[in-house]
N, C-alpha and C positions, 0 to 999 in steps of 0.2 A: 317205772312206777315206784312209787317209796314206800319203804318198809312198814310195815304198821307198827305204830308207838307200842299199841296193845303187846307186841308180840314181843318186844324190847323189855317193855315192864316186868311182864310175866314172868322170863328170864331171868332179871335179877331176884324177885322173889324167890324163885323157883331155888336159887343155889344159895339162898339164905336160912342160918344154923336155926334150929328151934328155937334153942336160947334165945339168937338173936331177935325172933318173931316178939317176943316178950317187949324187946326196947324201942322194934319199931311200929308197934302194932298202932298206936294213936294213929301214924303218918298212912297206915294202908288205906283209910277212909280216902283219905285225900287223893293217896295215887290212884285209886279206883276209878275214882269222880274223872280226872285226867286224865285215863284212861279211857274213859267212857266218851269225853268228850271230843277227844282225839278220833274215835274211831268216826264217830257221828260226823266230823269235820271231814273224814275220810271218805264217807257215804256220801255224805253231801258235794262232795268233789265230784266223785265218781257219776252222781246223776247230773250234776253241770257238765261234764264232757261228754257225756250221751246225750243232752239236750241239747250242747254245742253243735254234737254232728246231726242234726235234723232240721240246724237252725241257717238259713240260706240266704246272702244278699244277691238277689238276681240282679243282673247290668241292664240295662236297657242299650242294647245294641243294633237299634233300630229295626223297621219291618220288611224281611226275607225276602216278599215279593218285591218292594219297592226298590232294595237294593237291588237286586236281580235283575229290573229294567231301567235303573239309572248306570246298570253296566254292560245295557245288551244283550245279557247272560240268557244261553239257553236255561238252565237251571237252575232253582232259587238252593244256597246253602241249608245245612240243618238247621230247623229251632229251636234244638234241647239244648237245655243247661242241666248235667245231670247228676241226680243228689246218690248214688251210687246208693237207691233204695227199691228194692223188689214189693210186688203190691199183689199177692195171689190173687186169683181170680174171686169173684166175688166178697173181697175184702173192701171195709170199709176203709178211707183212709180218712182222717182229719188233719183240714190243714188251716192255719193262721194266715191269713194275710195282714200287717200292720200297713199303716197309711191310709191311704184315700182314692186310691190308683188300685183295678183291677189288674188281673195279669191273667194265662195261658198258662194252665197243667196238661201234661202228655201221661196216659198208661200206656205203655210199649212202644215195640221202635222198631221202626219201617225197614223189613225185610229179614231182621233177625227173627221177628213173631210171625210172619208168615210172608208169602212168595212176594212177589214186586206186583200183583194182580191184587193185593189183601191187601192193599193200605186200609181200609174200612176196619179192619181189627184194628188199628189204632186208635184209641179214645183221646180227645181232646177236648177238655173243660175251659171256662173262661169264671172265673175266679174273685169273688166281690172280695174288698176291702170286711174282714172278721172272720168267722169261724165257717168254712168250706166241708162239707162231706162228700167225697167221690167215691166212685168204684167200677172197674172194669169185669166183665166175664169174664173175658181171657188174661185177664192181668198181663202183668210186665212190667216193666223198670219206669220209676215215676222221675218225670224231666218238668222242669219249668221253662218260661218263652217270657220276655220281655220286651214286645214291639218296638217301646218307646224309642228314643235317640237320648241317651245322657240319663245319669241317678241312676238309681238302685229301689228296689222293693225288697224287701223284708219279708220272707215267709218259714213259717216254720210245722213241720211235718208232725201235730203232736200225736196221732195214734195209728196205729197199722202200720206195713210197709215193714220188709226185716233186710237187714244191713247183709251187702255182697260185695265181692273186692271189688273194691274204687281206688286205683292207682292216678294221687295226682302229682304233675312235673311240678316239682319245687318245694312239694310235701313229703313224698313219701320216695324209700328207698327200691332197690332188687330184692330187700331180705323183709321191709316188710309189705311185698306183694308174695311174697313165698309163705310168707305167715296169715296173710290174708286165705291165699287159697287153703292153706292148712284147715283155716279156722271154718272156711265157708266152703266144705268139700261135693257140697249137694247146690253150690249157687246155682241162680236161672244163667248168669251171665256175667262176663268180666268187663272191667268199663277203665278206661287209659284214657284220662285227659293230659293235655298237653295245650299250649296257649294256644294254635290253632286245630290242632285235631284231636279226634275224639274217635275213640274205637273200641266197638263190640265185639265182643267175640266169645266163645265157651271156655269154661275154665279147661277141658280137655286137651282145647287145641293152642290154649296161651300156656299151658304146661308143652308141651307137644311141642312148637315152634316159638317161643318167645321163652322160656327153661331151658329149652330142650338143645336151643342153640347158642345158648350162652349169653344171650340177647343180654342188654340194660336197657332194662324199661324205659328209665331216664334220658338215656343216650338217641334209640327208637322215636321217643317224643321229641328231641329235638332233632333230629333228623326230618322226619315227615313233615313240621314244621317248615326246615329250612325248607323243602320242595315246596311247600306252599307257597313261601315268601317269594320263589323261584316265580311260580307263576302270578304270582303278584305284578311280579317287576315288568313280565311278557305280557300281563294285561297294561299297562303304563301304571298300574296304581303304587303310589308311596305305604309305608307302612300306616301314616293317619289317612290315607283314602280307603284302602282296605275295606272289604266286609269282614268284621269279626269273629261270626258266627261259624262255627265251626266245619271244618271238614270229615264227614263222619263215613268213616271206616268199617262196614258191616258185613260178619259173620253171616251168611246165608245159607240154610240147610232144606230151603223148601223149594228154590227155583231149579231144579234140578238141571233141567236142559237147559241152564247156561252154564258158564264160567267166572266171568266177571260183567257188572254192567254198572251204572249212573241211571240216576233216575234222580227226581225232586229228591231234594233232602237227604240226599247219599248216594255213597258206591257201594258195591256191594259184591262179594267175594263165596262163592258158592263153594260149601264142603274145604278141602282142603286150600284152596285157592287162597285162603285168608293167610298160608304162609308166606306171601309177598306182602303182607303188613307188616308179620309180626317177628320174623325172622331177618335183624338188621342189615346185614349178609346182603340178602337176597331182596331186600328194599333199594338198597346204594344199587347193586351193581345187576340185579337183576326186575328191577321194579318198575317196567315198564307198563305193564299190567297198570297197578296203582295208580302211577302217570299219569296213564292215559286214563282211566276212566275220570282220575279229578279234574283233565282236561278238561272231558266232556262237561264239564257243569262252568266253564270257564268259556265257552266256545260264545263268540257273538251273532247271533243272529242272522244282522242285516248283512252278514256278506259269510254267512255259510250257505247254501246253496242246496238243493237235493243232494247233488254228485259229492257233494263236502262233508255228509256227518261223520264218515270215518278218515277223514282225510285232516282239515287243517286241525282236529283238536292235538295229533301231533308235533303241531308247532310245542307245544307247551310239554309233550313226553320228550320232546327229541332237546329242549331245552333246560330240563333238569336230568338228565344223562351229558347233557355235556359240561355244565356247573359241577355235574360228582364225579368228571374226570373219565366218562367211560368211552368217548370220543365215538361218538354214536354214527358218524359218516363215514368210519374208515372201518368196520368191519366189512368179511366178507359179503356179508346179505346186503349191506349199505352199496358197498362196492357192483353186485351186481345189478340193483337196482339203477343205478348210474349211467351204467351199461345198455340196460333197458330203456331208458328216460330216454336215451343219445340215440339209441336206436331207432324210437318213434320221430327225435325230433329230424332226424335224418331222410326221413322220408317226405315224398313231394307234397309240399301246401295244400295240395286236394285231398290229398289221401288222410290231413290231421284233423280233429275235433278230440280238444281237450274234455270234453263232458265224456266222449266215448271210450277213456283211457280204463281197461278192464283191470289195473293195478293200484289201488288207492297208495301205496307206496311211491309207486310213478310219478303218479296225481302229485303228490308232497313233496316232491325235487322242484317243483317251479315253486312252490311256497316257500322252499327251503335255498334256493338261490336269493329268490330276494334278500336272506338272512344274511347271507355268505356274502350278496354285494354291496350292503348298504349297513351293514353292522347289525350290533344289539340292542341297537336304538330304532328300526326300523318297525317289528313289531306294536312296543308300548304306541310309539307315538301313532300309529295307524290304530289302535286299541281307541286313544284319546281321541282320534279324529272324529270315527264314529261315536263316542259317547258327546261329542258337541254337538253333535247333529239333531236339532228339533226332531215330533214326533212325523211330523209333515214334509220331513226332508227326508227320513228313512226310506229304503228301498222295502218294500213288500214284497212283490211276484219273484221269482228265481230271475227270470232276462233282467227283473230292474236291478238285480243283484250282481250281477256277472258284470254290465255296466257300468255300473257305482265303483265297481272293486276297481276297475282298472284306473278309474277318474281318480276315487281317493289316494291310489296306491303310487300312482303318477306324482299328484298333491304334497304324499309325504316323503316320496325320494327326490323330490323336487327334480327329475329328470320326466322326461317325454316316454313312457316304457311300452307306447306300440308296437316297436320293432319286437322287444319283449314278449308280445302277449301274441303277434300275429305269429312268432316262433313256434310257442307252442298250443300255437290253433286256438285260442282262444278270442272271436272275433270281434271287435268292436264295431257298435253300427256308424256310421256316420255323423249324428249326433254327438257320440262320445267322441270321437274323433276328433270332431272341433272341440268340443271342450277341454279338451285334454293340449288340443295345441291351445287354445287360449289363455293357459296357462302362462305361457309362454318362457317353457322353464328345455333347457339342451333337449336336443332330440339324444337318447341312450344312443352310445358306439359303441361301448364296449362288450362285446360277446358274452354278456354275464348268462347266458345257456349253456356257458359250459363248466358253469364250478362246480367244482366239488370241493367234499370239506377239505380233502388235502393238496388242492389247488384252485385255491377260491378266486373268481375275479371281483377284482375291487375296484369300484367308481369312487371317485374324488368328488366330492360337494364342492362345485365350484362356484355355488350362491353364496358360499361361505366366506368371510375374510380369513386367510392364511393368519397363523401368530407370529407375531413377532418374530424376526431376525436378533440373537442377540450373539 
């Protein structure tokens, strides 16, 4: 902040001789006036930078549903964009919108203001082009939504709403989100953006676990980020296929009897749970939790299955634990899991059914060989398989899904993977049978039922052209 002229002036005054007043006394008129004006110029700064921070260009990042079924996606991402401004209950708020284009205002935010049962306390306006007045009961932190695809809207918040820490990646530092909380010791809520995610939490618990553990806020934001990009990659999306919209990271203090869950438009982290956000520590190396629930909003539809909702979103935990180096198939509990899996597969062909596998762990060693055989290229490209697939081509019922899987999954290892799938019980009818040999891509020989991460079998793509000899 710069010094004020005023106080400068003053000063010299101040240590000027009486006498001297006598010879410069014509000039004081003038340094007054300069003084005056100077301050006024001050003032007038100071309300442009408070009118700055109320003043918002929203993206048009396209509409949450539609991306969410052009990627299969059980769960649509967040819609907030968020202006790190609190709206008490029954306050009015005024807001500008410029242009000629409507847009979507949010009061509160899903799970922080009440349980995953209470979305209804969420207020959602839709918003004309000029001057908007809202107001929720229950208040809470005001977000705006830009459905469109491409440009920007222009809105600016001119009355109500009072300023709470907004830490953003690229703006602001560690010292001043410490200055933040200082300033806003009674906020409703602390708000961390970062280019993809976006996280709620209470100023208690972001002192508590993101202070408390030495965290950088900064560092924290690009971290969850990269885990995003992680799952990006496992969904096949480039970073321009991408949904933009944020991964939002939610403090929850009303769902009691859970822990951690996903739901539309977030994860959500009950009571202290929210230390595997905010604690970077324990995001890298213990952040399975988080993981998995962003899995869950990643998971595709047409080939999860009843028996699958806690099963393959771990393609996508067990894939950014092993990007941060934590080699997630050679611990212990991995190790005996392995053990298990070999155990089932070892028993007589009558005795298996893959749907009746009582360990969703278990269940994810045949998801997770596929990985181990066919590389990390196996996933995305099966992610893409199913997003080209017409609305009339998708699989509906669970049986047309369990059939689909093995045809596509066949499709993109470009191998015959029966031998595979009758391994571990998982049966193909007749139907699928032929089409799978119709393919007419090797029948699998190699025993990839038996990798593990520290002894993976690998098949060779031998549809492939070898490179050059040189």
């Amino acid at each position: 902040m710069k010094k004020s002229s005023r106080k400068r002036n003053q000063g010299i005054v101040i240590k000027t001789s009486i006498a001297g007043m006598l010879l410069i006394a014509p000039f004081i008129e003038d340094d007054l006036q300069i003084t005056r004006v100077a301050a006024e110029t001050k003032e007038q700064d100071t309300k442009n930078q408070v009118s700055a921070e109320r003043v918002f260009y929203i993206e048009g990042k396209g509409d949450i549903v539609q991306l969410r079924d052009i990627d299969r996606r059980q769960f649509q991402f967040s819609p907030y964009e968020p202006t790190g401004l609190y709206a008490n209950p029954g306050e009015k708020i005024v807001i500008q919108v410029e242009g000629t284009q409507d847009i979507q205002a949010f009061i509160g935010t899903f799970s922080y203001d009440g349980s995953w049962q209470q979305d209804s306390l969420i207020k959602s306006f839709t918003l004309q082009p000029g001057e908007n007045t809202i107001e929720s009961p229950t208040g809470g932190m005001i977000y705006f939504y830009n459905p469109r695809q491409g440009g920007k809207i222009q809105t600016e918040v001119k009355a109500g709403g009072v300023s709470t820490p907004y830490f953003e990646l690229g703006k602001h530092t560690k010292d001043d989100l410490v200055n933040m909380l200082d300033k806003y010791p009674n906020a409703h809520a602390v708000e961390l953006k970062g280019e993809r995610a976006l996280i709620t939490a209470s100023p208690d618990r972001v002192k508590k676990y993101l202070l408390g553990s030495n965290t950088d806020p900064e560092q924290l934001l690009k971290k969850i980020d990269e885990a995003i990009r992680i799952q990006d990659r496992v969904s096949g999306l480039s970073e321009k296929e991408a949904d933009k919209h944020y991964v939002h990271y939610v403090e929850d203090n009303h769902s009691l009897g859970y822990y951690m869950y996903a739901y539309p438009h977030r994860t959500a982290y009950v009571g202290d749970a929210i230390q595997y956000v905010l604690d970077i520590n324990k995001f890298t190396k213990e952040g399975w939790g988080p993981w998995h629930e962003a899995g869950h909003q990643r998971q595709q539809i047409p080939w999860r299955w009843e028996q699958l909702r806690e099963v393959t979103v771990n393609i996508y935990s067990m894939s950014v634990s092993r990007e941060f180096g934590n080699k997630p198939g050679s611990t212990a509990i991995a190790k005996k899991r392995y053990e298990q899996a070999f155990d089932y597969l070892n028993k007589p062909q009558s005795e298996k059914d893959y749907n009746q596998i009582n360990d969703v762990f278990v269940q994810l060693v045949m998801f997770w060989q596929l990985d181990l055989a066919f590389g990390g290229e196996f996933y995305p490209t099966l992610h893409r398989e199913y997003r080209s697939l017409s609305q009339a081509e998708l699989p509906k019922s669970d049986p047309e899904k369990i059939q689909a899987f093995m045809y596509h999954a066949s499709k993109v290892a470009k191998q015959n993977l029966l031998p595979f799938f009758d391994k571990w019980g998982l049966v193909a009818t007749n139907e699928t049978r032929t089409k799978i040999e119709e393919l007419r891509y090797p029948l699998l020989s190699a025993p990839i039922w038996e990798s593990t991460d520290e002894k993976p079998v690998k098949v060779k793509d031998d549809t492939a052209p070898d490179a050059p000899t040189v």
